[in-house]
C-alpha positions as CSV (number, residue, x, y, z in Angstrom):
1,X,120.1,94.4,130.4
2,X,120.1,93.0,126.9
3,X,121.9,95.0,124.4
4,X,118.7,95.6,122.3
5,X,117.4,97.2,125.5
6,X,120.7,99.2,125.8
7,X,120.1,100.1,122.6
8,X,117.1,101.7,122.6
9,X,117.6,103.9,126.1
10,X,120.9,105.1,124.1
11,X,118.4,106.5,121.5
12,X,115.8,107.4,123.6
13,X,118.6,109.6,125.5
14,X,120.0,111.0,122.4
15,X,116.5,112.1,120.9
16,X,115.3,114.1,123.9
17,X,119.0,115.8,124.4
18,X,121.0,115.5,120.9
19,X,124.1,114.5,123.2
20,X,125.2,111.6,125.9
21,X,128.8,111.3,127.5
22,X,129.6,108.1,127.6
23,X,129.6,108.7,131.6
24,X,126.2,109.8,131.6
25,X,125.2,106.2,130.1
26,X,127.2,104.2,132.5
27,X,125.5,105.3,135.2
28,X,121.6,105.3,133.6
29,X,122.5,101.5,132.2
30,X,124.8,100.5,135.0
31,X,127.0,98.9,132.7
32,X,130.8,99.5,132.2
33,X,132.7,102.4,130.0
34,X,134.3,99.4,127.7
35,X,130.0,97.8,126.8
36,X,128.7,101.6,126.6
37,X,131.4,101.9,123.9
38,X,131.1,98.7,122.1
39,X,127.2,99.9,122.1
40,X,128.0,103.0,120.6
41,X,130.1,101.7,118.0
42,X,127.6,98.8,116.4
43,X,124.9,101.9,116.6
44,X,126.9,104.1,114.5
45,X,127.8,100.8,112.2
46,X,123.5,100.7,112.0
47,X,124.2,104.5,110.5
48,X,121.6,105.4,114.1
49,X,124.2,108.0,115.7
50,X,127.5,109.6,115.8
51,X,130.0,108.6,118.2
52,X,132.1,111.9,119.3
53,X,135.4,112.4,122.1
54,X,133.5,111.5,125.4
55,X,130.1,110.0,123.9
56,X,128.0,110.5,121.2
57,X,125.0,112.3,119.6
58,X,122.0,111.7,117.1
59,X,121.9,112.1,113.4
60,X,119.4,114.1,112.0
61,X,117.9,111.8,108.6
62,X,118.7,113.3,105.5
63,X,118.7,112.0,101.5
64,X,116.5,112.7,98.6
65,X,113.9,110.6,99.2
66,X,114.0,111.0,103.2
67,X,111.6,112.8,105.7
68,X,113.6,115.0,108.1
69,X,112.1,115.5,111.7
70,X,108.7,118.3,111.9
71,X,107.1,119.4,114.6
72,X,103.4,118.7,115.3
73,X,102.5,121.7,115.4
74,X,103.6,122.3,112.1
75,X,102.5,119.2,110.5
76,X,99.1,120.1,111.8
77,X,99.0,122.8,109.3
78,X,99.9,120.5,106.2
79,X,97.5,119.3,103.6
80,X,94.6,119.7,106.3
81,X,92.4,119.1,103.5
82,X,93.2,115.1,102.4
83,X,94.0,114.4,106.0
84,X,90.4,115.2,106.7
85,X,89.2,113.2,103.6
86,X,91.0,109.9,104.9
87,X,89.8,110.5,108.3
88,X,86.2,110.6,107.1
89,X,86.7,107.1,105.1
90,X,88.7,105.9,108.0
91,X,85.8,106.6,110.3
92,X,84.1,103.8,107.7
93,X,85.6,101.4,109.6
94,X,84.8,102.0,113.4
95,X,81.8,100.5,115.1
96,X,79.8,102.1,118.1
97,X,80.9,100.0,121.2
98,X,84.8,99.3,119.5
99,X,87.6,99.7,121.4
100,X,90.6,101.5,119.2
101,X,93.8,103.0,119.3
102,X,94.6,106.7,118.0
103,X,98.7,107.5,118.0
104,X,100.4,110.6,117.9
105,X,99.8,111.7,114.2
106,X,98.3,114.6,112.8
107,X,95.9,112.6,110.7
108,X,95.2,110.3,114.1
109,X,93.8,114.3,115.3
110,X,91.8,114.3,112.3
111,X,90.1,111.0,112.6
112,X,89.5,112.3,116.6
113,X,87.6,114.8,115.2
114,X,85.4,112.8,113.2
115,X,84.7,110.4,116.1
116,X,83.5,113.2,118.2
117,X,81.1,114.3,115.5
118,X,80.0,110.6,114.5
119,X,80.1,108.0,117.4
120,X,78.8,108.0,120.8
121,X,79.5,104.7,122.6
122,X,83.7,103.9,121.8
123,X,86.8,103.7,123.7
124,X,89.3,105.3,122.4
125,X,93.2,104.5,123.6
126,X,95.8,107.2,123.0
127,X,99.4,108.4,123.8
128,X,98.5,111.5,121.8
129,X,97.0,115.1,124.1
130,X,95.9,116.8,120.5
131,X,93.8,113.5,120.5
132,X,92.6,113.7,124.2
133,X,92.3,116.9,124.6
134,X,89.9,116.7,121.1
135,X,87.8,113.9,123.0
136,X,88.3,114.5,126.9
137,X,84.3,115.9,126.9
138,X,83.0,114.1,123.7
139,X,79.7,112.7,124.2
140,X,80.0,108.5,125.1
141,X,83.7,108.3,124.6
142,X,85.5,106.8,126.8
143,X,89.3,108.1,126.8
144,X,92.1,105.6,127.7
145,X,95.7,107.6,128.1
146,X,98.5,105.7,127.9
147,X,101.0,108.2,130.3
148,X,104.7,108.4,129.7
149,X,107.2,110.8,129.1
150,X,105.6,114.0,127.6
151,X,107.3,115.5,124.5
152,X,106.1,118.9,123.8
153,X,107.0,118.9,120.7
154,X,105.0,116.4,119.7
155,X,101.9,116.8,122.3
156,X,102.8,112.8,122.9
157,X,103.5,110.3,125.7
158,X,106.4,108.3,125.0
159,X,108.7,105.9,125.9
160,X,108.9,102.6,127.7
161,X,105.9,103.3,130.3
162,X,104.0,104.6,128.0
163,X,103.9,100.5,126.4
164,X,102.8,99.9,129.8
165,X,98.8,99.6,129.6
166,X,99.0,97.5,126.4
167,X,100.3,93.9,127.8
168,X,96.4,94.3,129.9
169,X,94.4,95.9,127.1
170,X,92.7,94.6,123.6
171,X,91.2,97.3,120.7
172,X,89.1,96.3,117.4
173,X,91.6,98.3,115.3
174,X,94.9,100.7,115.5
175,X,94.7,103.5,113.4
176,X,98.7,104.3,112.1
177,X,99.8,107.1,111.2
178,X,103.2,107.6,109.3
179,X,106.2,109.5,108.4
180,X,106.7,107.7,105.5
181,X,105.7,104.4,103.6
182,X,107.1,102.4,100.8
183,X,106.5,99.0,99.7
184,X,110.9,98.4,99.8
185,X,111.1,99.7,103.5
186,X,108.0,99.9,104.9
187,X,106.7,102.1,107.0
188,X,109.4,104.5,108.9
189,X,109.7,107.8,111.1
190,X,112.6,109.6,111.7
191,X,113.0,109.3,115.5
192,X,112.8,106.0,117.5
193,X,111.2,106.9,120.3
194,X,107.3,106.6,119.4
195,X,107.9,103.8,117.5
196,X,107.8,101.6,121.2
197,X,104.2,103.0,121.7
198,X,103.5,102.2,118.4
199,X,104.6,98.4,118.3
200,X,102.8,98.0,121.5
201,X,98.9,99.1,120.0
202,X,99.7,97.0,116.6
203,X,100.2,94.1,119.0
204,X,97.2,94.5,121.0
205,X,95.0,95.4,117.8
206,X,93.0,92.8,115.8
207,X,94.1,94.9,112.6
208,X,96.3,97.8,111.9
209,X,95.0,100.3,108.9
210,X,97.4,103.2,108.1
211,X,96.2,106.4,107.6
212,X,98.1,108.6,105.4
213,X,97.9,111.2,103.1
214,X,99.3,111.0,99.6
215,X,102.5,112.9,100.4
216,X,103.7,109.9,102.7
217,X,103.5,107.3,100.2
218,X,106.9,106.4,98.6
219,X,109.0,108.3,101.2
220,X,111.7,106.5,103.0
221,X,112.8,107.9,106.5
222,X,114.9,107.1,109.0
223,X,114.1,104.5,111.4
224,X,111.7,101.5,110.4
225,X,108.7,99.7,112.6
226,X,107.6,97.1,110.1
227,X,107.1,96.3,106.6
228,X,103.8,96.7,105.2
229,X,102.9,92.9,105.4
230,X,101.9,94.1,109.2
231,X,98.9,96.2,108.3
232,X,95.4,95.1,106.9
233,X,95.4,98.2,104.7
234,X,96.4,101.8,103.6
235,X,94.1,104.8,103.5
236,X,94.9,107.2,101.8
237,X,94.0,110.2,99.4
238,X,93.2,110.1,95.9
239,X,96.9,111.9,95.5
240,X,98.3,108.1,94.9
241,X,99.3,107.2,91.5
242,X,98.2,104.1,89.6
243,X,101.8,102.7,89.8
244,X,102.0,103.4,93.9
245,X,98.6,101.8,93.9
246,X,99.3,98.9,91.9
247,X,102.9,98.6,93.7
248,X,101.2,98.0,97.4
249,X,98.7,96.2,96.0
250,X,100.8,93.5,94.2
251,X,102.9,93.2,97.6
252,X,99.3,92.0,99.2
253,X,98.1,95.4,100.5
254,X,94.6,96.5,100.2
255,X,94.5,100.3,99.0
256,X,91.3,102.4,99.9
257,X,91.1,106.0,98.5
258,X,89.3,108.7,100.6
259,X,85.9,109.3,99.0
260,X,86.4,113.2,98.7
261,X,88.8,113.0,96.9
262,X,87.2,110.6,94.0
263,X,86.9,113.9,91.4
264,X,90.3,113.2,91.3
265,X,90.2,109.9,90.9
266,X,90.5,110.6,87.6
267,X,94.3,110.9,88.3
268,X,94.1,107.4,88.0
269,X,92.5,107.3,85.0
270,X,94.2,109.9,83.2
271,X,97.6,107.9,84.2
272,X,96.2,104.7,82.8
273,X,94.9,106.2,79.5
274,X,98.3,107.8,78.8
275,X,99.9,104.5,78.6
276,X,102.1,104.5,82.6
277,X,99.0,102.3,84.4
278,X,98.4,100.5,80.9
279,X,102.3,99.6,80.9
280,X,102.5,99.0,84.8
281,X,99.4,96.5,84.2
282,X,101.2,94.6,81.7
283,X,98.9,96.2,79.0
284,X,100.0,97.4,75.9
């Protein structure tokens, strides 16, 4: 086994228990005590965990501008409201008779529920059961699961076999959700773990488009999938600010803002009047 491959079990291990003796890894890896703790050391040099007497166990991401680990359920319960409004523009760009991919975000739930109301021939591909279980009787969808490990706490499939299905499947378009997004570090979560399932749709996708309310934009967390050159767009709210705007679209991303939310689009305006968007346009 690689040590990339190592690498990511060792994570995988620590994010479902907190804690691994360095026993317990010799025997899932089959490796020796002397590689598990060369592993653990250039991990905790990569800042990813904390070696400890016997083993080692996860950090939990922490900083000003980082986003700590929350529960689906919880997250389910914050800003309902744009989440909605970018999964009704995001729905703007889903054919009847597409194939598409729907992760394990909140937002991915909210675009679920828009399908259901709006589309009646799609396939829809998901590691999420919010997602299925939103869609399991929807009229003309046809539900792909992806299986895996079940996490309760996020209501997803995870892990290596749940990558499985998508080295003998294509979809139009993979919907991302995010943690976090900047235009310096791209987009980031704060646990590894989905991230496999989540590299494996962008690859079998024609196009990636993030969908993400406001809130997620500028926030930096703790482990990152790609830079934003990897997505054909952002949708978001009308929460962004001209300079965010301007930022992701100077680094070649297209920016679409949810259509609800265009009487505050003024935001935008009022921003550029003031002088900030004049200045950040090289105006004035």
């Amino acid at each position: 086994m690689l040590s990339e491959q190592r690498y990511k079990e060792i994570l995988n291990v620590l994010d479902r228990e907190g804690s691994v003796k360095t026993s317990t890894l010799c025997a899932l890896l089959g490796t020796s005590r002397e590689t598990i703790r060369r592993d653990l050391e250039n991990l905790e040099a990569r800042n990813l965990l904390k070696r400890i007497h016997g083993g080692a166990m996860g950090l939990e991401p922490s900083g000003e501008n980082g986003a700590s680990y929350t529960s689906f359920d919880k997250r389910r319960t914050e800003n309902p409201e744009p989440k909605e409004w970018v999964a009704q523009e995001a729905a703007a760009y889903i054919r009847e008779g597409q194939a598409i991919a729907l992760d394990s975000g909140t937002t991915a739930l909210a675009l679920a529920k828009v399908i259901r109301e709006k589309f009646r021939s799609l396939t829809v591909v998901t590691n999420s059961l919010a997602v299925a279980n939103e869609l399991s009787d929807a009229q003309g969808i046809t539900l792909v699961m992806t299986g895996g490990i079940y996490r309760p706490d996020e209501e997803a499939f995870v892990s290596d076999i749940a990558t499985l299905i998508f080295s003998k499947i294509n979809v139009d378009t993979f919907f991302l959700t995010t943690c976090g997004i900047s235009v310096e570090r791209g987009i980031t979560y704060p646990r590894m773990d989905e991230i496999l399932v989540q590299n494996k749709m962008m690859e079998a996708a024609e196009q990636t488009i993030v969908i993400t309310d406001s809130s997620k934009l500028g926030v930096n967390s703790l482990v990152r999938m790609c830079g934003v050159d990897a997505v054909s767009m952002i949708i978001t709210d009308s929460g962004i600010s001209f300079s965010q705007k301007k930022a992701f679209e100077d680094a070649g991303v297209k920016i679409v803002v949810s259509r609800e939310g265009k009487e505050n689009e003024d935001g935008f305006q009022n921003e550029y009047n003031t002088g900030a968007g004049q200045r950040a346009a090289g105006i004035g």
